[in-house]
C-alpha positions, 0 to 999 in steps of 0.5 A: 143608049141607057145605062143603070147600076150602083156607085159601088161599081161606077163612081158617079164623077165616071158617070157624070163624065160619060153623060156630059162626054157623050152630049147626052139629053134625059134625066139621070136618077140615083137613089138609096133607101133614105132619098132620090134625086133626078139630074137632068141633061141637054146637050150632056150639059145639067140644066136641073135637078130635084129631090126627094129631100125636103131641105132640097126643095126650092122654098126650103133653100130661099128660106135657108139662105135668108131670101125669104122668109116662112111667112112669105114662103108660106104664103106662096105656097098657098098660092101655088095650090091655087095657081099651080104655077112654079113657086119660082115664078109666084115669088117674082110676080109678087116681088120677093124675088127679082129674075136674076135673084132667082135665077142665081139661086136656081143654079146654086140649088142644082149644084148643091143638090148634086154636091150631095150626092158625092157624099153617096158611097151606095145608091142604085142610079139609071139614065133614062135616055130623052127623057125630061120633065114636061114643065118649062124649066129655067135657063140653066146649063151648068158644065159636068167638068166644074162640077166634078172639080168642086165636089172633089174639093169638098171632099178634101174638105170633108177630110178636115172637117171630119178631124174636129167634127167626127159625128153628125150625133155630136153636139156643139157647146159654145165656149165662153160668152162670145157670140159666134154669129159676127157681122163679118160673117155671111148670112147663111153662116151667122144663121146655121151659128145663131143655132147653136144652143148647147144642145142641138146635135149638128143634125138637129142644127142641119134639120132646124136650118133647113141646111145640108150637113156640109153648110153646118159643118163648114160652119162650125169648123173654123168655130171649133179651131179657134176652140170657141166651139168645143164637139160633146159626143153623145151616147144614144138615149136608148143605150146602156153604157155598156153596148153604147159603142157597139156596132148593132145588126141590122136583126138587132135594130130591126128587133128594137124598131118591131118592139119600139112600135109596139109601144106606140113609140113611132118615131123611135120605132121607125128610126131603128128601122129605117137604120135596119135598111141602111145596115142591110139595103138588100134585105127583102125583109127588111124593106118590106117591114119598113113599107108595112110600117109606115103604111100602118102608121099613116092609116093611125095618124089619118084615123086620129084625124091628122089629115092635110085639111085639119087646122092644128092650133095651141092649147096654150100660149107658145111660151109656156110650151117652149119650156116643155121638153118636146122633141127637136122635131116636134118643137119645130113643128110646134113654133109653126103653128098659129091657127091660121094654116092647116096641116097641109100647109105646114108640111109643104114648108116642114124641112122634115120628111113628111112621115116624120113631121106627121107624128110630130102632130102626133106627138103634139096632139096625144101630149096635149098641146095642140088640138085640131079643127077645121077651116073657117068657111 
């Protein structure tokens, strides 16, 4: 028996339970506009899950945790377009990882990937019955009962969170010059601290870290209780200071978006559409100027030759543009550039959605600070 609706109607803990309940096997798909995820069952009990989200993935979430770091993810990622085998796999042949480190950070991965998905108020999802990926998985079979409870008190502490950190737009002002970062500190947390930079909005920090909103903020909250860390709200760049409070349409930003890209200001531009969408999820219209844009954008970017095999180098030392105002996802992709890899390979380890990491060259290439090659043979 399949089933398929929306977490408006059927909250997903009420669907997790009738997977597990009814020892169900086949891959559970939920999706909005922004990501999709799959879950996969055996027996009703998880033994994976996948996502559309960058940070999500596998290379990103080693990184995060501090298992290993961009050189050697890098690395083996390169060797998996050789060997097209699981990057999991790559990473314990050649001795980054031992079995029991990956396999504990595979089950910590399926449970965050779930995590997320109770934070969805909307989203459509379909259970496709018997239906499972054809690659070998690890051996992981993870109990919906625990899940379902755990999640449940993330949510109560989302409530609290959200007392001192009401927006992902605020940024993070240290107080005093204490650093934040102790040695009594886990790793994960002493790295989401260490970017804290006066000027990194909690999403920006999320984006930089590779990490779900929930990891910074979980971080940063005790920091802003014990007022070591005080929240600034930030007005929009693009707004006047009388609108910039108000609640825009989706006609409205879908209006600012049109006129954005027509300024060649892609970014922006795609920003208020893709906020358009999650205003008005159901608008044909809106869908559709989304997909034409994004298909015009990336029949721009490969007419500019940004394509997957260009090898982007700096048109001056990193120091000197470090002290440039570039975009927080143009620097990012700025510090990752050293001639050696190409455009491809720097996305597979991009924690950013790979449109938006593609105008970041974009933006890169047209300011003059990096040019674009080819391989040496």
């Amino acid at each position: 028996m399949s089933i398929h609706g929306n977490l408006a109607t059927m909250e997903l803990a009420e669907l997790l339970q009738w997977v597990s309940q009814g020892r169900k096997t086949g891959t559970l798909v939920v999706a909005d506009e922004r990501v999709a995820k799959r879950i996969f069952f055996r027996g009703g009990k998880v033994i994976a899950a996948a996502s559309t989200d960058p940070r999500e993935h596998l290379g990103h979430f080693l990184v995060r945790h501090g298992m290993v770091d961009e050189e050697q993810l890098a690395a083996a990622v390169r060797r998996q377009e050789r060997e097209n085998k699981l990057l999991g796999v790559l990473l314990v042949d050649s001795g980054v990882l031992t079995a029991e480190e990956l396999d504990a950070i595979l089950r910590l991965r399926v449970e965050e990937n779930i995590f997320q998905l109770f934070e969805w108020s909307q989203g459509n999802f379909r259970f496709l019955e018997g239906e499972l990926p054809q690659q070998e998985m690890a051996p992981i079979a993870l109990e919906v009962t625990g899940l379902v409870l755990e999640a449940s008190r993330r949510q109560d502490e989302w409530q609290r969170i959200r007392t001192a950190i009401p927006s992902l737009d605020a940024v993070p002002v240290l107080v005093g010059d204490q650093p934040l970062a102790d040695p009594s500190l886990e790793e994960p947390e002493r790295r989401l601290l260490a970017a804290v930079d006066d000027d990194r909005t909690v999403a920006e920090i999320a984006a930089a870290t590779r990490s779900s909103d929930f990891a910074v903020c979980e971080a940063l909250y005790p920091q802003v209780r014990k007022k070591r860390i005080k929240m600034i709200r930030v007005r929009r760049a693009d707004a006047s200071a009388g609108e910039a409070d108000a609640a825009p349409s989706a006609q409205a930003l879908l209006d600012k978006g049109r006129q954005l890209l027509k300024l060649r200001h892609y970014s922006s531009g795609l920003r208020h559409l893709h906020a358009a969408r999650s205003l008005d999820p159901q608008s044909a219209v809106i869908r559709q100027e989304v997909e034409r844009a994004e298909a015009a954008i990336r029949r721009m970017l490969q007419d500019d030759g940004i394509v997957p095999t260009a090898v982007p180098r700096l048109t001056r030392p990193l120091e000197e543009l470090a002290q440039l105002a570039v975009a927080p996802h143009a620097g990012f992709i700025l510090s990752r550039i050293d001639g050696r890899y190409d455009v491809g390979s720097i996305l597979k380890i991009s924690p950013l959605p790979q449109l938006e990491s593609l105008l970041a060259f974009w933006e890169l290439l047209h300011a003059g600070h990096v040019s674009l090659g080819r391989r040496a043979p």
